[in-house]
C-alpha positions in Angstrom: 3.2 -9.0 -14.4 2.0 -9.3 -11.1 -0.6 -7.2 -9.0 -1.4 -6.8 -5.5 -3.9 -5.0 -4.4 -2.7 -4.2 -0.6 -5.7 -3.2 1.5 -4.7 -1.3 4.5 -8.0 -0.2 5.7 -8.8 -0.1 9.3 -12.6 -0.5 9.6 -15.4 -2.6 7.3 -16.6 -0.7 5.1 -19.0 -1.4 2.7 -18.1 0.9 -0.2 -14.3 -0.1 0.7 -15.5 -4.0 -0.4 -17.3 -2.9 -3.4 -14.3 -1.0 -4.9 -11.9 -3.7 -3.4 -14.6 -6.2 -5.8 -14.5 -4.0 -8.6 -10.7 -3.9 -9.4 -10.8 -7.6 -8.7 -13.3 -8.3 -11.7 -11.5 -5.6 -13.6 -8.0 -7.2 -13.7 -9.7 -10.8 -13.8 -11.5 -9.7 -17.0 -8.3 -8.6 -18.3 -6.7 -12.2 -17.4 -4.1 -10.0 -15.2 -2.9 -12.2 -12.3 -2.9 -10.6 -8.6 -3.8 -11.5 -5.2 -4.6 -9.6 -2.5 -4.0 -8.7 1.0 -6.4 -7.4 3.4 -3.8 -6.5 6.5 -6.7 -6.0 9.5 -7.4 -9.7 8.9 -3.0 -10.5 9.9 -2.0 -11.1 13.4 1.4 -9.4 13.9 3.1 -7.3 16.4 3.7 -3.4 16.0 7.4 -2.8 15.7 9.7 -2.5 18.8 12.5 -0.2 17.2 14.7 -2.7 17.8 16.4 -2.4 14.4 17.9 -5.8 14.3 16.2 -6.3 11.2 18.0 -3.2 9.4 21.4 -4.4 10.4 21.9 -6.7 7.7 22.6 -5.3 3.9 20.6 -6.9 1.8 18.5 -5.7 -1.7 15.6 -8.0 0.1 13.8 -7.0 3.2 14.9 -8.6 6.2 12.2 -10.8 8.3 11.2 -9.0 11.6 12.6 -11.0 14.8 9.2 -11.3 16.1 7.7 -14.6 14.0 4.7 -13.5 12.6 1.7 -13.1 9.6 3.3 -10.2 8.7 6.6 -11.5 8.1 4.9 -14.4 5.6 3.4 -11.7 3.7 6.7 -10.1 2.7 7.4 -12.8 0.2 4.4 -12.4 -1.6 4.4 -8.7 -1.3 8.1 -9.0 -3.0 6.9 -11.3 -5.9 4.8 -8.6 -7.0 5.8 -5.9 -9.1 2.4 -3.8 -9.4 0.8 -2.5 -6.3 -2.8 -1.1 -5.8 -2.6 0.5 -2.3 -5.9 1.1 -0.7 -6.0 3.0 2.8 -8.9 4.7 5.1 -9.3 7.5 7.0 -11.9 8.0 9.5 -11.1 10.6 11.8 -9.7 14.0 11.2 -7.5 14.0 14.2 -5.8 10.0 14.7 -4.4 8.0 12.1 -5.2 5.0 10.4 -3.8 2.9 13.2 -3.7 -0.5 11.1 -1.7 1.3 8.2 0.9 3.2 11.2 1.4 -0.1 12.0 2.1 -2.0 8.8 4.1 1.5 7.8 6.7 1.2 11.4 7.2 -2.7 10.0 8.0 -1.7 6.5 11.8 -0.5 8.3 12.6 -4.1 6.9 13.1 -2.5 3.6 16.0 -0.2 4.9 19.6 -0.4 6.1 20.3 1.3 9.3 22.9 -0.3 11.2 23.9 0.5 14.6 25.8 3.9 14.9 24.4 5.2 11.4 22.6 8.5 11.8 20.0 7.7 9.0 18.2 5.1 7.3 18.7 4.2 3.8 16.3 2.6 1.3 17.5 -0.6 0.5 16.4 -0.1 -3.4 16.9 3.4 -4.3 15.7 2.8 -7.5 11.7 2.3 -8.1 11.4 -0.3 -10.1 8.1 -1.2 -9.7 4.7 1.2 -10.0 1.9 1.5 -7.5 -1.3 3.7 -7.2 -3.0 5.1 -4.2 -7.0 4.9 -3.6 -7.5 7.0 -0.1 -11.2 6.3 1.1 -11.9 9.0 3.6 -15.0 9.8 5.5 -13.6 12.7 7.5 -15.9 16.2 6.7 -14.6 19.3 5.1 -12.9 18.1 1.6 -9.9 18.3 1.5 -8.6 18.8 5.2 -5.5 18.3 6.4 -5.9 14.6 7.1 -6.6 14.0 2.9 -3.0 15.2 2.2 -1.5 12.8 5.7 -2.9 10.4 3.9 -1.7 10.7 0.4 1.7 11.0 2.8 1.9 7.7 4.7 0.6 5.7 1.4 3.4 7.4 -0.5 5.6 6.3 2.0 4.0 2.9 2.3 4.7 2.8 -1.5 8.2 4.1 -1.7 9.6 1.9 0.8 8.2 -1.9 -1.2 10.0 0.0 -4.4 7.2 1.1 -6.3 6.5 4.5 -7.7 3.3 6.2 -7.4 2.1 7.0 -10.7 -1.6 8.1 -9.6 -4.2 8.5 -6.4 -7.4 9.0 -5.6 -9.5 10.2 -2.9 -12.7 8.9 -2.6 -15.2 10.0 -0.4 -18.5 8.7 0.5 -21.3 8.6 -2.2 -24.7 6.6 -2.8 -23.6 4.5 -5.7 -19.9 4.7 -4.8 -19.0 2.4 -8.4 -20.9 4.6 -10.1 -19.5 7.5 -9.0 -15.6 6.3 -9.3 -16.3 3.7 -12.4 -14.3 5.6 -15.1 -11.4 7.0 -12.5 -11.0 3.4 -11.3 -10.8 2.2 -14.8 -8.1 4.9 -16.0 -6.3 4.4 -13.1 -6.1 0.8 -13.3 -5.0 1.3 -16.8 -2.1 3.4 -16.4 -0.7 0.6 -13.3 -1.0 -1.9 -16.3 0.2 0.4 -19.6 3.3 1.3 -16.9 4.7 -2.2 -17.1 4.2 -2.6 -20.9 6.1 0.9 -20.7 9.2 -0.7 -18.3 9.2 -3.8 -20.0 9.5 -2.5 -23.7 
């Protein structure tokens, strides 16, 4: 089993580390290996809608044109096969512009060839598992931009092959571990106990 935790955040945030910390010593303690990926710290380009990298059929996402960090990171996103998606959202009217962009690159992992109407998933099947940890510091619980949210990360999740099998919203709190400790914990649990589950 492999994890990795996928960090799509758009700005530093301090509670954002401290949880990103905490699963880290959680899955170490449990001698689970993983690796992670914080995507604000990658250089690569937004997508052009060129589709040339759709064209080909292929179970494997195919490498953007554009030469990139991004398209290194799809090999090691690929040789995982548990996924702990974290995403921010700090404003209730514009998106989380680092995840849009990582989410518009993610068209690797469909077929769409030229003169096709729709897009297909390249794996329909979800073989793999994921969860969703949304840190949002918009006001008003539960506003619309909570549940956009939830959506793109689903998305982000369904298109790597991995179904989501929990989330999370967090919001903003003085001892944020504290707060989250036993959530975190079960949630993390259920991402491992899934592939006991698969592999059995």
């Amino acid at each position: 089993m492999r994890v990795k935790i996928i960090d799509c955040t758009e700005k530093q945030h301090k509670d954002v580390e401290k949880i990103v910390n905490f699963i880290s010593d959680y899955l170490q303690k449990n001698n689970v290996n993983y690796t992670k990926l914080t995507l604000k710290e990658l250089q690569f380009a937004q997508c052009t809608e060129c589709r040339c990298c759709t064209q080909k059929k292929s179970d494997e996402p195919v490498k953007c044109v554009l030469k990139d960090d991004l398209n290194d990171e799809l090999d090691n996103i690929e040789a995982a096969n548990r996924y702990i998606i974290l995403a921010d959202r700090n404003n209730l009217f514009s998106k989380n512009k680092v995840h849009e962009k990582f989410s518009q690159r993610l068209v690797a992992y469909y077929y769409w060839p030229y003169g096709q109407v729709q897009s297909t998933l390249r794996r329909v099947a979800q073989a793999k598992s994921s969860i969703l940890i949304n840190y949002n510091t918009t006001k008003y619980f539960m506003n619309h931009s909570f549940y956009t949210s939830k959506h793109y990360m689903e998305h982000t999740s369904a298109s790597i092959g991995a179904k989501v099998i929990d989330w999370q919203a967090i919001t903003p709190k003085k001892d944020i571990i504290k707060s989250y400790e036993k959530r975190l914990i079960e949630m993390i649990d259920k991402l491992l106990h899934s592939f006991v589950q698969r592999a059995s």
